[in-house]
VOBA-1610 file (N, C-alpha, C; in pm, whole numbers, padded with zeros to 5 digits, always signed):
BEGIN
Unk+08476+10299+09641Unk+08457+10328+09501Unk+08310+10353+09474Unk+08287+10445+09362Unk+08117+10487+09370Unk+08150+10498+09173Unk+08047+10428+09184Unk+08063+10403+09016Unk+07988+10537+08936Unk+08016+10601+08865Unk+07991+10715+08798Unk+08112+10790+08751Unk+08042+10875+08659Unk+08153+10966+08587Unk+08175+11103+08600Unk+08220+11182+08606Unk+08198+11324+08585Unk+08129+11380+08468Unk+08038+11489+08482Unk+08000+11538+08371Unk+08076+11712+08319Unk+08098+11720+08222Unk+08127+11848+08178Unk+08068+11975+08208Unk+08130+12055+08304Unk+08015+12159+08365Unk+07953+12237+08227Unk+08048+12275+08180Unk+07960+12339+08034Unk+07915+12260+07939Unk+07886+12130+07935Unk+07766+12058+07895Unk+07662+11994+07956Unk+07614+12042+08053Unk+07563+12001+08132Unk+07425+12038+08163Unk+07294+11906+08128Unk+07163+11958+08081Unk+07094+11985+08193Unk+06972+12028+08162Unk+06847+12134+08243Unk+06858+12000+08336Unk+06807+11897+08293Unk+06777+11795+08371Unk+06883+11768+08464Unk+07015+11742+08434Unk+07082+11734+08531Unk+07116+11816+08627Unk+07110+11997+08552Unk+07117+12105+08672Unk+06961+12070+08801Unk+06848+12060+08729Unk+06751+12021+08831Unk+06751+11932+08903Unk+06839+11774+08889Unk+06922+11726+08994Unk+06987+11739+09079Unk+07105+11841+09057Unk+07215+11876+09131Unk+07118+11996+09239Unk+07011+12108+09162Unk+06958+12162+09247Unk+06887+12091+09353Unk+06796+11996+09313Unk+06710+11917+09429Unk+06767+11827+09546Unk+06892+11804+09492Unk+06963+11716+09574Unk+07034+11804+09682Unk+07087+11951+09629Unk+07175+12037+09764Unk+07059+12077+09832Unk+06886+12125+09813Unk+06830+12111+09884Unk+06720+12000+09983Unk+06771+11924+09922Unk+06741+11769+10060Unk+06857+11761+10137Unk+06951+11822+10107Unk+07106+11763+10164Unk+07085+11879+10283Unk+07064+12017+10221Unk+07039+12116+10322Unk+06922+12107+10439Unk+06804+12035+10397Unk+06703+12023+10495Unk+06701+11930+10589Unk+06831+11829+10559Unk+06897+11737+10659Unk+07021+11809+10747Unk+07046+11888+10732Unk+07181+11901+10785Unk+07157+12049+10815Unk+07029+12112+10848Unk+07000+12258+10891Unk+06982+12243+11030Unk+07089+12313+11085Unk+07096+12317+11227Unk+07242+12213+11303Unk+07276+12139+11235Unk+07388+12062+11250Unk+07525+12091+11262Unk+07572+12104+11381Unk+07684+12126+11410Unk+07808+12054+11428Unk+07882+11981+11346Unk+07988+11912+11388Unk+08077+11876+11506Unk+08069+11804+11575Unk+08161+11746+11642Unk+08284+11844+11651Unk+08332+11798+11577Unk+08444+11858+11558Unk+08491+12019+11581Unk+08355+12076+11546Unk+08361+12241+11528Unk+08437+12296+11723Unk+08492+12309+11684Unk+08585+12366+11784Unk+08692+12452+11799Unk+08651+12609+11788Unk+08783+12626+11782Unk+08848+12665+11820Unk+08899+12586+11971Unk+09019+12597+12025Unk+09095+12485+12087Unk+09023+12394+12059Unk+09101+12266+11997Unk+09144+12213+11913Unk+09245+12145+11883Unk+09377+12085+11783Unk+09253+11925+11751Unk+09193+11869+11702Unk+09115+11742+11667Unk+09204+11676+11553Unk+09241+11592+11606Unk+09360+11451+11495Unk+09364+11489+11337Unk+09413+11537+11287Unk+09385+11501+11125Unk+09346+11685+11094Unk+09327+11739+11185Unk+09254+11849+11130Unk+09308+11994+11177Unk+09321+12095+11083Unk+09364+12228+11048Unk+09318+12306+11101Unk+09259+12363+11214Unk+09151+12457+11290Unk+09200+12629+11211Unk+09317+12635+11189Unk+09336+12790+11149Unk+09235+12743+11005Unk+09236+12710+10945Unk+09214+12698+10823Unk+09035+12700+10834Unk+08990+12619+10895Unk+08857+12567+10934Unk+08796+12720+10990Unk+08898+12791+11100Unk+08818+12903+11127Unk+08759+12996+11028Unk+08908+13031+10942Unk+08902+13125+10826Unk+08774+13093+10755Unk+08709+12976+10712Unk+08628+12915+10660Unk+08490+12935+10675Unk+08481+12909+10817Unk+08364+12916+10922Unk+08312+13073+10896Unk+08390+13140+10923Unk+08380+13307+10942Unk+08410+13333+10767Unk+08294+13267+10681Unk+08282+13292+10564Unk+08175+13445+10533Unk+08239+13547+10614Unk+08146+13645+10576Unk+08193+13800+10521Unk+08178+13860+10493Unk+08182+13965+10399Unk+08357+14028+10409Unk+08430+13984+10588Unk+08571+14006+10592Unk+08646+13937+10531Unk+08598+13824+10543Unk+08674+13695+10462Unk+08673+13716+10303Unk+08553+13730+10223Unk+08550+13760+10104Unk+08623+13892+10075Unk+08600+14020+10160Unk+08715+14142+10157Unk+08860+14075+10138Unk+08937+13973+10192Unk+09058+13933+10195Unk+09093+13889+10043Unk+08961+13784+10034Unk+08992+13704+09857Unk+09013+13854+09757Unk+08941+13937+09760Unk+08964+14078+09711Unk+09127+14107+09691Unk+09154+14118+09796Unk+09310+14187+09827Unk+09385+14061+09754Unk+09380+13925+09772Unk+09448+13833+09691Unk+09438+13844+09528Unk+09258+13884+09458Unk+09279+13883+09326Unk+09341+13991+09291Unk+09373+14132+09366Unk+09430+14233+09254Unk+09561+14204+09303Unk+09607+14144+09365Unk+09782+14122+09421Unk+09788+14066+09302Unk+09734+13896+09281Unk+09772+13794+09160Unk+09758+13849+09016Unk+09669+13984+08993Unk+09604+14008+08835Unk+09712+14128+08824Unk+09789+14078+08738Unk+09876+14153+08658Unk+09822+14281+08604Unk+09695+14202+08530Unk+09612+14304+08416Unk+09470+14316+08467Unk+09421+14423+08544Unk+09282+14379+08585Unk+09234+14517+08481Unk+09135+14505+08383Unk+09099+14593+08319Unk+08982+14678+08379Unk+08982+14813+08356Unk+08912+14939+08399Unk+08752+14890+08456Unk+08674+14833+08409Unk+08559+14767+08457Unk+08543+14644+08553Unk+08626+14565+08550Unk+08680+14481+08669Unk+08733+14600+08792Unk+08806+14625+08745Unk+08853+14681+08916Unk+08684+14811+08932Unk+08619+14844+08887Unk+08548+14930+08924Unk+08440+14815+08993Unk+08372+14715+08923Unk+08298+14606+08970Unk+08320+14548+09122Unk+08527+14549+09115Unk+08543+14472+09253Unk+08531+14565+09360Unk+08514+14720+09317Unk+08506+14829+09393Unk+08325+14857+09464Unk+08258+14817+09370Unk+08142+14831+09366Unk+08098+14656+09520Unk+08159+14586+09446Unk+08123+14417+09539Unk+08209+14462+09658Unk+08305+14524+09727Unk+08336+14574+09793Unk+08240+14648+09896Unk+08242+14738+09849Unk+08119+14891+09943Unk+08012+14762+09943Unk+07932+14701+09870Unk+07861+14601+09932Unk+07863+14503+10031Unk+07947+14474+10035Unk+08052+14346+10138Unk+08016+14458+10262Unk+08089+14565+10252Unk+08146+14600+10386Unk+07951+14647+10462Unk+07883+14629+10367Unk+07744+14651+10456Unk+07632+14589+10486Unk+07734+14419+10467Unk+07648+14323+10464Unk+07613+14276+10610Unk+07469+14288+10637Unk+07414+14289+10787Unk+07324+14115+10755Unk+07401+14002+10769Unk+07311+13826+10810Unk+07192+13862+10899Unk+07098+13812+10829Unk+06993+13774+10922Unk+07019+13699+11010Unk+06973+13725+11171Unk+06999+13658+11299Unk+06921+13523+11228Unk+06829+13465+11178Unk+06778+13348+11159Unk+06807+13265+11055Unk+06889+13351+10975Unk+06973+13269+10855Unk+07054+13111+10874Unk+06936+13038+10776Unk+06988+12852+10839Unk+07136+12858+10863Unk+07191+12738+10931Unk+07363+12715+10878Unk+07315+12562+10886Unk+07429+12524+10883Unk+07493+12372+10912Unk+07596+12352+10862Unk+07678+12246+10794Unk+07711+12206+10747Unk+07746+12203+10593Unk+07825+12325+10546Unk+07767+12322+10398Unk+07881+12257+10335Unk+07889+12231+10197Unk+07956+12181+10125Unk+08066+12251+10057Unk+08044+12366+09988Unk+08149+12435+10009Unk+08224+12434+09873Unk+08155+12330+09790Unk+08293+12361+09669Unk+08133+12237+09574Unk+08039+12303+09551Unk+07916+12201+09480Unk+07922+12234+09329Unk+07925+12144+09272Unk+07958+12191+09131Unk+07975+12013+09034Unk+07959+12019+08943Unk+07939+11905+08810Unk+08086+11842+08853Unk+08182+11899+08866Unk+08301+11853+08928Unk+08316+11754+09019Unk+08226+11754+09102Unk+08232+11727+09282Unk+08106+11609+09259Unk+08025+11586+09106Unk+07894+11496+09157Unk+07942+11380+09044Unk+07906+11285+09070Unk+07919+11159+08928Unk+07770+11170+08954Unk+07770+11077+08846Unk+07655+11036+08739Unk+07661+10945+08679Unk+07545+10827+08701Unk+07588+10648+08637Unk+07418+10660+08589Unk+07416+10656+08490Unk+07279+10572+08404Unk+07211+10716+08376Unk+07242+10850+08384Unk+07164+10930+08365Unk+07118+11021+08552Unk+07177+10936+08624Unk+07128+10978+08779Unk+07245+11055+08851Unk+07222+11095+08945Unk+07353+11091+09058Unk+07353+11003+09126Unk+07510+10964+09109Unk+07533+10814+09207Unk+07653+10883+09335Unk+07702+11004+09337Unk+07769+11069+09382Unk+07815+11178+09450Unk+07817+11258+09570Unk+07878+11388+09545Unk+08016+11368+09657Unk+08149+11422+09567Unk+08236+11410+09661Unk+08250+11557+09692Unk+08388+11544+09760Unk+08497+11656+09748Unk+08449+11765+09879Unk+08404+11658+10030Unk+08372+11734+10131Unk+08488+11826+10178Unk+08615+11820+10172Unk+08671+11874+10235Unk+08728+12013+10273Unk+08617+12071+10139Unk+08617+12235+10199Unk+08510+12293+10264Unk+08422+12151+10322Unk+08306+12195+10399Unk+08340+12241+10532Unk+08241+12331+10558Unk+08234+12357+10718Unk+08104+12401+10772Unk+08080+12479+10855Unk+07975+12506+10948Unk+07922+12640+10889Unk+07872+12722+10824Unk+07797+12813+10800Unk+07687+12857+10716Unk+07680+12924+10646Unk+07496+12943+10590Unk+07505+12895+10500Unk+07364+12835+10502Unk+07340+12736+10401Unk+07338+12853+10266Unk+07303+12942+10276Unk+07250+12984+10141Unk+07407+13036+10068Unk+07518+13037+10100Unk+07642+12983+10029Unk+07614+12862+09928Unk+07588+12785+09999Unk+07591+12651+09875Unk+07531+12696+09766Unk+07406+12746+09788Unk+07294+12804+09680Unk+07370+12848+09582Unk+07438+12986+09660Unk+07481+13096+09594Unk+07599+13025+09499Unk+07718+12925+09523Unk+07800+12874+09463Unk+07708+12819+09372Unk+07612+12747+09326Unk+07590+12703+09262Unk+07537+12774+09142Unk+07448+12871+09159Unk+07423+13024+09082Unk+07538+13041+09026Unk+07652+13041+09130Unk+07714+13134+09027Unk+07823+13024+08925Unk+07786+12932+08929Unk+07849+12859+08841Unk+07792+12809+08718Unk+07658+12803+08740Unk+07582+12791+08647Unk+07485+12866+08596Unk+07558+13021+08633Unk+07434+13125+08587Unk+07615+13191+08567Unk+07578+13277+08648Unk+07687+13394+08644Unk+07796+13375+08577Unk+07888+13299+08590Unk+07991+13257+08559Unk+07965+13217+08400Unk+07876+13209+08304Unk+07800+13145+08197Unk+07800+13234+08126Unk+07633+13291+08171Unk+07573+13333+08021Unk+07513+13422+08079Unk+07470+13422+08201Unk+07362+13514+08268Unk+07208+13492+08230Unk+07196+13319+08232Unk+07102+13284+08184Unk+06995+13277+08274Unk+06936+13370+08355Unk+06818+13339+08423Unk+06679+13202+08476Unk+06692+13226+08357Unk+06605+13104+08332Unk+06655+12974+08437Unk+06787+12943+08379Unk+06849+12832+08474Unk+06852+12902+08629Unk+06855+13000+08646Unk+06861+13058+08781Unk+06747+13007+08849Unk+06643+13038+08797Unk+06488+12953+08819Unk+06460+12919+08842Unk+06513+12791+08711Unk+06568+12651+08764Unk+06614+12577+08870Unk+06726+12641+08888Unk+06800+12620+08984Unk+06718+12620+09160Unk+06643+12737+09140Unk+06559+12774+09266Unk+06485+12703+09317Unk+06373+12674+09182Unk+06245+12621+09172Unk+06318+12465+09264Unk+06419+12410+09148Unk+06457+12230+09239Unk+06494+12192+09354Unk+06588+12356+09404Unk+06602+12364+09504Unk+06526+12368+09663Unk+06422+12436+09617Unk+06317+12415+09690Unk+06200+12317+09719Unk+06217+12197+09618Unk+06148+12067+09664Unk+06192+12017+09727
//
């Protein structure tokens, strides 16, 4: 048990986003270069899903091409600027060249106001490892941007934010 609460992602202040930022980058400067045990994949390991884990691992521009093909299957109604957008994030995807030196480790995978408690004003918390796996760190980043930028208001500023904490 870890005593804290959840906070409301859409109420959720500068101060605490500059928490949640500073904390995924100490978490990242521990765990850059770290490879799991476990990472294996062509072994079956007790408890654990390897098809699933691969798909995961190989979080790169094919994999996101697939989530593609799933949202216009599920969207009934995708209106004229959406499907041109997912057309546009597409042709991008397919020419996305990783830097050979791009960190990995261990990332988290699902970071968000959801996944952290908070007791007295602090973080006392972050759960909800279990869509972590082994690849670039700058995913975590990027999930977090886009949850608290993109997904919002397109508020820059917090983008900044977000950067600036991240990088202490």
């Amino acid at each position: 048990y870890i005593e804290g609460k959840h906070i409301d992602s859409n109420k959720i202040s500068d101060n605490q986003l500059s928490d949640i930022s500073k904390l995924l980058g100490k978490y990242h400067k521990l765990i850059k270069g770290f490879k799991p045990k476990f990472y294996n994949k062509n072994k079956l390991i007790k408890g654990f899903k390897p098809k699933f884990y691969n798909k995961r691992e190989n979080n790169d521009a094919k994999y996101i091409l697939s989530l593609f093909k799933e949202v216009r299957k599920n969207s009934k109604k995708l209106n004229k600027n959406m499907e041109v957008s997912l057309d546009i994030i597409k042709d991008r995807l397919n020419n996305i060249k990783f830097p050979k030196g791009l960190p990995k480790g261990f990332i988290h995978s699902d970071y968000h106001a959801g996944n952290i408690l908070f007791d007295k004003g602090k973080i006392s918390g972050v759960l909800d490892f279990d869509d972590g796996f082994y690849s670039y760190l700058i995913f975590d980043l990027a999930d977090i941007l886009d949850n608290y930028v993109f997904d919002r208001s397109n508020d820059f500023r917090k983008a900044k934010l977000i950067i600036k904490n991240y990088e202490k």
